[in-house]
C-alpha positions in Angstrom: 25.0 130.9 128.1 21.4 132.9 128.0 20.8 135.9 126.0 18.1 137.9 128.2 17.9 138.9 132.2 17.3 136.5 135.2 13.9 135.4 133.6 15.8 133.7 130.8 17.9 131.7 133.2 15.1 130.9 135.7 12.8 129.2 132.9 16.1 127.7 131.3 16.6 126.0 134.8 13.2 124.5 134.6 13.5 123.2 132.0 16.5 121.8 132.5 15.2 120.4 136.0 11.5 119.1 134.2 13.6 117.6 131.3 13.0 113.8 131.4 16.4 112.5 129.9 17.9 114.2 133.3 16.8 112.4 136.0 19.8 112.5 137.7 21.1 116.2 136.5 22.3 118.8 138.8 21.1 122.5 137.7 22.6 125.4 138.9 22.3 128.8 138.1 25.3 131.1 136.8 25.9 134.7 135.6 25.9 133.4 131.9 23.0 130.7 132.2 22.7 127.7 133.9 24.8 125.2 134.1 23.4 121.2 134.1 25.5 117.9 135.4 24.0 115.2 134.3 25.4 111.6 133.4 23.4 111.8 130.2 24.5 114.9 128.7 26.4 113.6 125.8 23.7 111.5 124.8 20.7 114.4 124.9 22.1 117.7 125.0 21.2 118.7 122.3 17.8 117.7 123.2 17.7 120.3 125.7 18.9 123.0 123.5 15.5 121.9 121.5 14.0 122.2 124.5 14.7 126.0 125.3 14.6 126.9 121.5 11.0 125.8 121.5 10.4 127.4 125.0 11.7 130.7 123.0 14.9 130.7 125.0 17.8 132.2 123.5 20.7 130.4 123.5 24.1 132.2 122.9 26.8 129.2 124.4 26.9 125.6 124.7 29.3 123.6 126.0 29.8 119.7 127.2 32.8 118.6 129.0 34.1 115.9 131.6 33.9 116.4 134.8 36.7 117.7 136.6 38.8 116.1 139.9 37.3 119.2 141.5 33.5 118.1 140.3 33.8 114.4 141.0 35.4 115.3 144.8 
């Protein structure tokens, strides 16, 4: 989740997309943010959340989970 308008969330999901421990992440954006799928996201999310801190994004949620049935089919 993004605090700001649709500017936030558009430089959010660059980042995301130009962030180098993410080759393989999905980025899509939401209502609340963005939201990224990515097999590495346990190991560097919180990388990313340096990422958009330093890029003077505002961060107001953060969440990692499993994949669902619905995301895997």
């Amino acid at each position: 989740e993004l605090e700001g308008d649709g500017t936030a969330t558009e430089r959010a999901a660059a980042i995301a997309r130009e962030f180098d421990a993410f080759a393989d992440a999905s980025v899509a954006e939401t209502e609340e943010g963005i939201s990224v799928t990515a097999e590495t996201a346990r190991e560097h999310g919180t990388d990313l959340l340096v990422a958009l801190r330093d890029a003077d994004v505002t961060v107001t949620g953060f969440n990692i989970r499993a994949p669902t049935l619905d995301d895997v089919f």
